[in-house]
N, CA, C and O atoms as CSV, one atom per row, in Angstrom:
chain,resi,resn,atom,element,x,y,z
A,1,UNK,N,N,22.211,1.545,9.869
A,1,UNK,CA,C,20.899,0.978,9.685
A,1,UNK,C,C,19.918,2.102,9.358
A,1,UNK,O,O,19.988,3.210,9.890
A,2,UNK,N,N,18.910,1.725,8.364
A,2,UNK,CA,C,17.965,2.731,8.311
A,2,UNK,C,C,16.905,2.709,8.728
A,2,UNK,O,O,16.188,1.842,8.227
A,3,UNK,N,N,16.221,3.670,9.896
A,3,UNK,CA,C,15.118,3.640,10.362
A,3,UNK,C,C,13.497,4.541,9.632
A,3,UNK,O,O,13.608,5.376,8.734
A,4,UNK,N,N,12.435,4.236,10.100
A,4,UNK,CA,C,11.774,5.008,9.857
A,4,UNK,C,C,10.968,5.448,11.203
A,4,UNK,O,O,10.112,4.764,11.764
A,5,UNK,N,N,11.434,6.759,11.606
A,5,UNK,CA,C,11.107,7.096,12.790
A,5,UNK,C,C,10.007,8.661,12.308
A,5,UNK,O,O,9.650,9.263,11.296
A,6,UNK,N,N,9.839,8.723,13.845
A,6,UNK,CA,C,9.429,10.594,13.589
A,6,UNK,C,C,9.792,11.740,14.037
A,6,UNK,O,O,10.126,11.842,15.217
A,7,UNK,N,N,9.798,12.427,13.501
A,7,UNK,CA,C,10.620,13.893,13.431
A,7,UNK,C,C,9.680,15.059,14.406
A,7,UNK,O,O,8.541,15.373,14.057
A,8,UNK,N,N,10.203,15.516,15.402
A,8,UNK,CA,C,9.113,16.641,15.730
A,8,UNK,C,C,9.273,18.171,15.237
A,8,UNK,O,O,10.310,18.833,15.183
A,9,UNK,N,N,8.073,18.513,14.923
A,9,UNK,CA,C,7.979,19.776,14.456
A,9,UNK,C,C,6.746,20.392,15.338
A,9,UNK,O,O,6.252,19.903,16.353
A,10,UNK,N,N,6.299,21.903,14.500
A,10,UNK,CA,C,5.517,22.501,15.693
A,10,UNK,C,C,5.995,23.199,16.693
A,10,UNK,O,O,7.075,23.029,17.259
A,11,UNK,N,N,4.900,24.268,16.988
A,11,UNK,CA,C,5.683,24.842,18.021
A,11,UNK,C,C,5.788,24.544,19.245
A,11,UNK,O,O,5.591,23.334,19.355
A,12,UNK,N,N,6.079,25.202,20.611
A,12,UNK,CA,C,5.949,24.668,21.726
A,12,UNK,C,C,4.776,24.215,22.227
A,12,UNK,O,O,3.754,24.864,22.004
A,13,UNK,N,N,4.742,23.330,22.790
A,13,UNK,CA,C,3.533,22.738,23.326
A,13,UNK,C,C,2.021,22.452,22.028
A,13,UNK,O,O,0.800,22.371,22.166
A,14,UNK,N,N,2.916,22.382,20.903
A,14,UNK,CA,C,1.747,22.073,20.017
A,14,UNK,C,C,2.583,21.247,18.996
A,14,UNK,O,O,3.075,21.834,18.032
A,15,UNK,N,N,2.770,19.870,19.171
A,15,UNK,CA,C,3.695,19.043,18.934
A,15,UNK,C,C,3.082,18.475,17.504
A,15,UNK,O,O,1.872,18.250,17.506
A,16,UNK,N,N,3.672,18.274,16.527
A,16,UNK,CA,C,3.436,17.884,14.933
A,16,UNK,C,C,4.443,16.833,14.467
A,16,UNK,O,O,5.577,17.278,14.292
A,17,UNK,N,N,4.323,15.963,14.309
A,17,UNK,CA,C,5.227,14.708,13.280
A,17,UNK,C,C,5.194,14.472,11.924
A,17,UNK,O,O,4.227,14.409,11.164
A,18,UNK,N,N,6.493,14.337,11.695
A,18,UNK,CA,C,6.785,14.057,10.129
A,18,UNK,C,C,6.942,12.572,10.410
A,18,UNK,O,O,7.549,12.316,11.449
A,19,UNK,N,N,6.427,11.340,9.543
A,19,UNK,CA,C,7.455,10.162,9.351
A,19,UNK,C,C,7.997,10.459,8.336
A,19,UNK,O,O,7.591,10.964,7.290
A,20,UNK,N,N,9.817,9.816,8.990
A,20,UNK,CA,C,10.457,10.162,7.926
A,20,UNK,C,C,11.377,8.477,7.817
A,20,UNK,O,O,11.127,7.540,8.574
A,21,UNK,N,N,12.451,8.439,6.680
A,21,UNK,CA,C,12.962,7.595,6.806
A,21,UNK,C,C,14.541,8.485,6.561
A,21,UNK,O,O,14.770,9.352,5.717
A,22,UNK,N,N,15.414,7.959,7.541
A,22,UNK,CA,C,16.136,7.820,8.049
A,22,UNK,C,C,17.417,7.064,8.879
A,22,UNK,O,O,17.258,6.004,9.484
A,23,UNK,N,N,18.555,7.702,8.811
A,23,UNK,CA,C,20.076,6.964,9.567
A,23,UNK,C,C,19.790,6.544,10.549
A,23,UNK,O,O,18.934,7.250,11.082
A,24,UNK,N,N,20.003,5.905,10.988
A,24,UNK,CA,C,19.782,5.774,12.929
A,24,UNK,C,C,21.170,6.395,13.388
A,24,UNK,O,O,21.134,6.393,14.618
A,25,UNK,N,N,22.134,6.819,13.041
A,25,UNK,CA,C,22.876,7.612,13.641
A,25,UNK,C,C,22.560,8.903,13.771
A,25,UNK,O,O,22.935,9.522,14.767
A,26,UNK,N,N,21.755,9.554,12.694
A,26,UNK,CA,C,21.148,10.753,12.823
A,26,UNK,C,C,20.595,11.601,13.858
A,26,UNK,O,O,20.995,11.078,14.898
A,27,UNK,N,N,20.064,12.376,14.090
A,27,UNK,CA,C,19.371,12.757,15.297
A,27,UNK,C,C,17.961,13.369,15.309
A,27,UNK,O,O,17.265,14.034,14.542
A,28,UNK,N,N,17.893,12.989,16.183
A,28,UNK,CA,C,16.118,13.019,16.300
A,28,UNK,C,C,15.595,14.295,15.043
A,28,UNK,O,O,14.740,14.150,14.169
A,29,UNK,N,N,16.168,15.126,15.243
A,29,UNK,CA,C,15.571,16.358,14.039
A,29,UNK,C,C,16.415,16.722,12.763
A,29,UNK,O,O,16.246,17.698,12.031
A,30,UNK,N,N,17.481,15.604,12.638
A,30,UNK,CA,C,18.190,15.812,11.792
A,30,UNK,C,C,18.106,15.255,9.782
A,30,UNK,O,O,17.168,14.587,9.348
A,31,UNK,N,N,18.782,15.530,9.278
A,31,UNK,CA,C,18.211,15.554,8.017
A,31,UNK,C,C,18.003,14.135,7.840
A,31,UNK,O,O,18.637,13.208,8.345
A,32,UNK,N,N,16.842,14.099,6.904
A,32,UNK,CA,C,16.108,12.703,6.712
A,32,UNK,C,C,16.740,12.375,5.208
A,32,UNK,O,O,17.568,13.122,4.685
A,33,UNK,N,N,16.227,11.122,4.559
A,33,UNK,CA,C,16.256,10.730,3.323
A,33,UNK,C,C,15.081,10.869,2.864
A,33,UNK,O,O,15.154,10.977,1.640
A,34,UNK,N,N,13.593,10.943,3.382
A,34,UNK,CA,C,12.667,11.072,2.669
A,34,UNK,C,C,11.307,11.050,3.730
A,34,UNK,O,O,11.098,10.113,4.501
A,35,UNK,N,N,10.720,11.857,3.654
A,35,UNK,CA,C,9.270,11.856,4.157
A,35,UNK,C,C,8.590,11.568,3.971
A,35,UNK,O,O,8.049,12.093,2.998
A,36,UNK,N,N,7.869,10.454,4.658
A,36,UNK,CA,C,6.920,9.425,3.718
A,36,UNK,C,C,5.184,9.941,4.642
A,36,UNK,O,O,4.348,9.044,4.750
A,37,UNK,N,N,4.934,10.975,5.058
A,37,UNK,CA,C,3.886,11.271,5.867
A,37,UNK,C,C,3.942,12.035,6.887
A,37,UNK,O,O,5.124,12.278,7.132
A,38,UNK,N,N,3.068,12.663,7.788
A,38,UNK,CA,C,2.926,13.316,9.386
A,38,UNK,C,C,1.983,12.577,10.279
A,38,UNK,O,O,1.109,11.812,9.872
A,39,UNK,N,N,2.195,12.825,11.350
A,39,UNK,CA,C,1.224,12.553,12.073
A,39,UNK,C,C,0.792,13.856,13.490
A,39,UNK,O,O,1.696,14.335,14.175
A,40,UNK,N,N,-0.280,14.135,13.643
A,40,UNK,CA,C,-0.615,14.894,14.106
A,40,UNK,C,C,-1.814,14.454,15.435
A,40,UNK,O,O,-3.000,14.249,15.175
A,41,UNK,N,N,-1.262,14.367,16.793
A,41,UNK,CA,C,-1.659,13.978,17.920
A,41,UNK,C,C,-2.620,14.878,18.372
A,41,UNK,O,O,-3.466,14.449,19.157
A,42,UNK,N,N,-2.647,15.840,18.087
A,42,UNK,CA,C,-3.088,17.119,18.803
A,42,UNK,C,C,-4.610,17.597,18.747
A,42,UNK,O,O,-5.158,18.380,19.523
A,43,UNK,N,N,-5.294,16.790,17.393
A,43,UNK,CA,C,-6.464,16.900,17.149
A,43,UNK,C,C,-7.292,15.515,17.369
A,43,UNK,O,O,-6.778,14.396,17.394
A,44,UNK,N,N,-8.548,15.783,17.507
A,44,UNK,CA,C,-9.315,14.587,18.194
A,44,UNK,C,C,-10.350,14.212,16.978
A,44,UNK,O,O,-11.271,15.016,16.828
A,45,UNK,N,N,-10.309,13.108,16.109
A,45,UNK,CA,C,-9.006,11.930,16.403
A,45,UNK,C,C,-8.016,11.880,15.687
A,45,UNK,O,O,-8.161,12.023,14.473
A,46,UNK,N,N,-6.993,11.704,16.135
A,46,UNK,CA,C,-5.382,12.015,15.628
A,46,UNK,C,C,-5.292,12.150,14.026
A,46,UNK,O,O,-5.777,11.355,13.221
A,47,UNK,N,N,-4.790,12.965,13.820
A,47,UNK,CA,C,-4.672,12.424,12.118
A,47,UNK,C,C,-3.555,11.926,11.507
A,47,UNK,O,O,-2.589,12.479,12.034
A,48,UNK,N,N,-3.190,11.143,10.640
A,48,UNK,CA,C,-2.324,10.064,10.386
A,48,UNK,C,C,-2.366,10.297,8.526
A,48,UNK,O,O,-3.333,10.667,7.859
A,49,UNK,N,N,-1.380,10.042,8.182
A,49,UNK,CA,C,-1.157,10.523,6.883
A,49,UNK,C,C,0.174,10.166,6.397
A,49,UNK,O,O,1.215,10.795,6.586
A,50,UNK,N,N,-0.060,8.618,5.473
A,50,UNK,CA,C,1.444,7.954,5.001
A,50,UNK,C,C,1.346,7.596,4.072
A,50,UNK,O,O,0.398,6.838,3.867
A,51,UNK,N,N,2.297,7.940,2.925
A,51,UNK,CA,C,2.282,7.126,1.455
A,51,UNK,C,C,2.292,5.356,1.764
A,51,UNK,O,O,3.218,4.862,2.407
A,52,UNK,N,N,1.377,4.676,1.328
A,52,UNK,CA,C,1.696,3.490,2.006
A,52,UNK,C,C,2.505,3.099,1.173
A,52,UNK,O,O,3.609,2.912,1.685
A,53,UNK,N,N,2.441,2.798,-0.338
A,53,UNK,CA,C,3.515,2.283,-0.811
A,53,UNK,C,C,4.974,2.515,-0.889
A,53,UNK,O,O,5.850,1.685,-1.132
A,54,UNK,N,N,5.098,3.836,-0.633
A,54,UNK,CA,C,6.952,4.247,-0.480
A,54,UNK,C,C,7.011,3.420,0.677
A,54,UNK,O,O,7.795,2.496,0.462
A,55,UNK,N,N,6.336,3.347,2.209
A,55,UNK,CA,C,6.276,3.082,3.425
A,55,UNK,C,C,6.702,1.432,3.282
A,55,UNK,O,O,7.686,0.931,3.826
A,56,UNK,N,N,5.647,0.656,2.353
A,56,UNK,CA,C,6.165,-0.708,1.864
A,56,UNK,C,C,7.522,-0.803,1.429
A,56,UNK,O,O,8.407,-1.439,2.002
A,57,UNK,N,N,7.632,-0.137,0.386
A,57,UNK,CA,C,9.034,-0.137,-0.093
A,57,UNK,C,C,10.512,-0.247,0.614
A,57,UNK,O,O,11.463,-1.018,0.485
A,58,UNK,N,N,10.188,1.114,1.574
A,58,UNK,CA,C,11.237,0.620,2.680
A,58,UNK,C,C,11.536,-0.032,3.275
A,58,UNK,O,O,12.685,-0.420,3.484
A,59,UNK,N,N,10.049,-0.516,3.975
A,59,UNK,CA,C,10.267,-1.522,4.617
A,59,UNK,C,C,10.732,-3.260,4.056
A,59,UNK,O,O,11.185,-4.210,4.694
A,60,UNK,N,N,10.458,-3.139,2.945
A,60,UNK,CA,C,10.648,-4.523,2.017
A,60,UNK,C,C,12.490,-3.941,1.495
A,60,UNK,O,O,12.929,-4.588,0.544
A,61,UNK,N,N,13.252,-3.068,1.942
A,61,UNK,CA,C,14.344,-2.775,1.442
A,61,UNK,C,C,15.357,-2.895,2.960
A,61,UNK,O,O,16.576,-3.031,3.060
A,62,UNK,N,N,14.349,-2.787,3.976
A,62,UNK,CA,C,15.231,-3.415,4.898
A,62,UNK,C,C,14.965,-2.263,6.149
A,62,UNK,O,O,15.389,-2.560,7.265
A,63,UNK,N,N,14.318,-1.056,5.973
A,63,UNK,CA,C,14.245,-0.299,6.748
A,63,UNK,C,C,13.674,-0.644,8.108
A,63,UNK,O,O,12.800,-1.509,8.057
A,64,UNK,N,N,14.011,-0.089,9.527
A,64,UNK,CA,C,13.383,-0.948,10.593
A,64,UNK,C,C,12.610,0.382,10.771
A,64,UNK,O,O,13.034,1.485,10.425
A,65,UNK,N,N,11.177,0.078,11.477
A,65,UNK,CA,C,10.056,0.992,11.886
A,65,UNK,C,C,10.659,1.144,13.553
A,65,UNK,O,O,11.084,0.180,14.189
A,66,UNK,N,N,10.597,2.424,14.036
A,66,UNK,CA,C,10.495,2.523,15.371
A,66,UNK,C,C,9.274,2.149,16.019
A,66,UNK,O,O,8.256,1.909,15.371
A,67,UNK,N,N,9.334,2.083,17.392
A,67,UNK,CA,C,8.102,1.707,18.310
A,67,UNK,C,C,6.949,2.484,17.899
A,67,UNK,O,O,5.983,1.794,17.576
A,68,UNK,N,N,6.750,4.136,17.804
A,68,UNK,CA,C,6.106,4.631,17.904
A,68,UNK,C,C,5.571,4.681,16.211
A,68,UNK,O,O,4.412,4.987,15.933
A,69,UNK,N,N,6.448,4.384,15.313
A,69,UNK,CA,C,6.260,4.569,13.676
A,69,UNK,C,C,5.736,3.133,13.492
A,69,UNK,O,O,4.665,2.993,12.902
A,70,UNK,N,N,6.291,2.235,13.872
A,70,UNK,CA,C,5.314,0.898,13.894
A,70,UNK,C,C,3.970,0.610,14.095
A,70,UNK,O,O,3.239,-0.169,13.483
A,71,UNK,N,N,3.670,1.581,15.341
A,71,UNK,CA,C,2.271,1.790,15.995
A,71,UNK,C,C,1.263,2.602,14.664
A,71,UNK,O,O,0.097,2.352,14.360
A,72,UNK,N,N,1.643,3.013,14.420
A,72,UNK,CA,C,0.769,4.172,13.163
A,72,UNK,C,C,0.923,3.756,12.228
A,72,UNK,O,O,-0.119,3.825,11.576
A,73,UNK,N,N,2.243,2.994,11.339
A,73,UNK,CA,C,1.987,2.194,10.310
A,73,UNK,C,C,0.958,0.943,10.938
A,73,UNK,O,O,-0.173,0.754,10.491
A,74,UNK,N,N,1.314,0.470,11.587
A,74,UNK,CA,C,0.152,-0.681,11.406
A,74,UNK,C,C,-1.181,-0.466,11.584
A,74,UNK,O,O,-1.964,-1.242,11.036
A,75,UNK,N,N,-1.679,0.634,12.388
A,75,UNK,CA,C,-2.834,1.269,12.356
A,75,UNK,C,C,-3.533,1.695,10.564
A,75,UNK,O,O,-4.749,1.602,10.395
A,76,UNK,N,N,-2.829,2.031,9.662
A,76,UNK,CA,C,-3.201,2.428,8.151
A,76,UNK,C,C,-2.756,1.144,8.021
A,76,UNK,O,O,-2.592,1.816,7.003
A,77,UNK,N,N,-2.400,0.054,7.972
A,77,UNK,CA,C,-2.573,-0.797,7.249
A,77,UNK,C,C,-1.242,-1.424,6.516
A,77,UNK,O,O,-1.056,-2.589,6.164
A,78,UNK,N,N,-0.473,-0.414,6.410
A,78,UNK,CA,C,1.640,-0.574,6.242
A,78,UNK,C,C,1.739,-2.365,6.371
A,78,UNK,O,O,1.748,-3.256,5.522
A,79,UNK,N,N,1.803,-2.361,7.808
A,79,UNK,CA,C,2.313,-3.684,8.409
A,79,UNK,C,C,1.895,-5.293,7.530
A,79,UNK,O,O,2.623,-6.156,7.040
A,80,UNK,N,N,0.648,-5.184,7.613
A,80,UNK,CA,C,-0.770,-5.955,7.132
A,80,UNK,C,C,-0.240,-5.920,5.571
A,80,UNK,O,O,-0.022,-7.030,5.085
A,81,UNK,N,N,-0.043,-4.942,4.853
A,81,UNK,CA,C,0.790,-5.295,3.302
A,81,UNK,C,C,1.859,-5.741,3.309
A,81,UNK,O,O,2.154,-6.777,2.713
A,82,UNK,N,N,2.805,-4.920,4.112
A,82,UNK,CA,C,3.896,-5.899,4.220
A,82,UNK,C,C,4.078,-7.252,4.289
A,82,UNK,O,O,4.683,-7.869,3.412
A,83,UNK,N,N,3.603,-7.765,5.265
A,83,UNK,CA,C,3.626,-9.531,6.009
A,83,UNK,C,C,2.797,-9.785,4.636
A,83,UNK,O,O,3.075,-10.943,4.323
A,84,UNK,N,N,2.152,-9.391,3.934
A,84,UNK,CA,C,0.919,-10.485,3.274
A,84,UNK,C,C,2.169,-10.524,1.735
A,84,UNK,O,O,2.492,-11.531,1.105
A,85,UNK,N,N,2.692,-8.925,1.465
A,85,UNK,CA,C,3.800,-9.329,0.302
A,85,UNK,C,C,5.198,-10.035,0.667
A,85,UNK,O,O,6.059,-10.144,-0.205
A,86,UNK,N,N,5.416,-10.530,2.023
A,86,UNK,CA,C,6.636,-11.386,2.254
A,86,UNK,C,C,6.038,-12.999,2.326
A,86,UNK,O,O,6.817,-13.948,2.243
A,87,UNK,N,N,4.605,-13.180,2.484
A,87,UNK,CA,C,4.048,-14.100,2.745
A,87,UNK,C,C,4.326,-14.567,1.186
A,87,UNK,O,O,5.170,-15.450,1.032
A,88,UNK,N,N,3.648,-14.011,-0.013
A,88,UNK,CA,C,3.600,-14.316,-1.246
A,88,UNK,C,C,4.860,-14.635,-1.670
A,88,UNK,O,O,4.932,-15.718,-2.250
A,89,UNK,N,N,5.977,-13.953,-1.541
A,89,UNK,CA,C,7.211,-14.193,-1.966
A,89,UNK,C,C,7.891,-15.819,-1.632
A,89,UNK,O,O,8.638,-16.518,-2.317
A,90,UNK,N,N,7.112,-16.109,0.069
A,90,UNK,CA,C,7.830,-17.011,-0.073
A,90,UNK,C,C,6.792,-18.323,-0.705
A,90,UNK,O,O,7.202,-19.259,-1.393
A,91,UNK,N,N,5.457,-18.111,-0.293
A,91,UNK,CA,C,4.983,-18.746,-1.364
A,91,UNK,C,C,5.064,-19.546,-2.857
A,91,UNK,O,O,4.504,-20.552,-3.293
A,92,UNK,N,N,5.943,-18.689,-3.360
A,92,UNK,CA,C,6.343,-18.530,-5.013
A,92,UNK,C,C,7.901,-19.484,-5.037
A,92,UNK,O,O,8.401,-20.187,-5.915
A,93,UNK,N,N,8.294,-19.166,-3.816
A,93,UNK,CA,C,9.438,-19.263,-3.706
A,93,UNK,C,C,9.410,-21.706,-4.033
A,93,UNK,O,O,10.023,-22.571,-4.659
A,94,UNK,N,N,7.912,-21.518,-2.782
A,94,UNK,CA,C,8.333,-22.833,-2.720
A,94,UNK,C,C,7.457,-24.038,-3.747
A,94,UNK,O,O,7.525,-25.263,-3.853
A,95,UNK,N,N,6.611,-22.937,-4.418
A,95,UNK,CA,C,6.188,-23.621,-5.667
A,95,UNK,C,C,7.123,-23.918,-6.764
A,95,UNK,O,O,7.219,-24.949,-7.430
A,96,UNK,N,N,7.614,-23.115,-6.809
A,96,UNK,CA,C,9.389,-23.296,-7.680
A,96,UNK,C,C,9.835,-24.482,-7.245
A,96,UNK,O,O,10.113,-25.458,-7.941
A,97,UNK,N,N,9.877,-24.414,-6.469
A,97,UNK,CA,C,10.950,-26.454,-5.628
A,97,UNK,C,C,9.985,-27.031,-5.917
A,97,UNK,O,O,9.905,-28.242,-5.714
């Protein structure tokens, strides 16, 4: 299955995130398929930084968001495109019938 989780980087005690997308067999710091953003906790207020459309893409390809990558995509807005382009699809779907 492919997830889109986050990666830690940074040094000790000054913790930095990549979202990446990714194996779920993989491991927490292990090689990704693609980096779609970071997120950075450490500054006040957090900074957050995601291609939204690759981020769509995956997710419309089947990718599952982790707890914590869910939380920050839906904060930018990810989630909210998603549901509204699965909404349309099926829309279309049932004007056809």
């Amino acid at each position: 299955m492919v997830r889109i989780r986050l990666t830690r980087m940074g040094k000790k005690k000054q913790p930095f995130y990549r979202i990446v997308v990714v194996d779920s067999r993989k491991r927490r710091d292990g090689k990704y398929i693609e980096s779609l953003g970071f997120y950075n906790p450490k500054v006040d207020p957090a900074v957050m930084n995601v291609d939204v459309d690759r981020a769509v893409d995956w997710i419309l390809k089947g990718a599952q968001p982790s707890e914590s990558a869910r939380k920050i995509l839906s904060k930018l807005g990810v989630m909210k495109k998603v549901h509204e382009l699965k909404l349309k699809k099926v829309s279309e779907n049932v004007k056809e019938e």
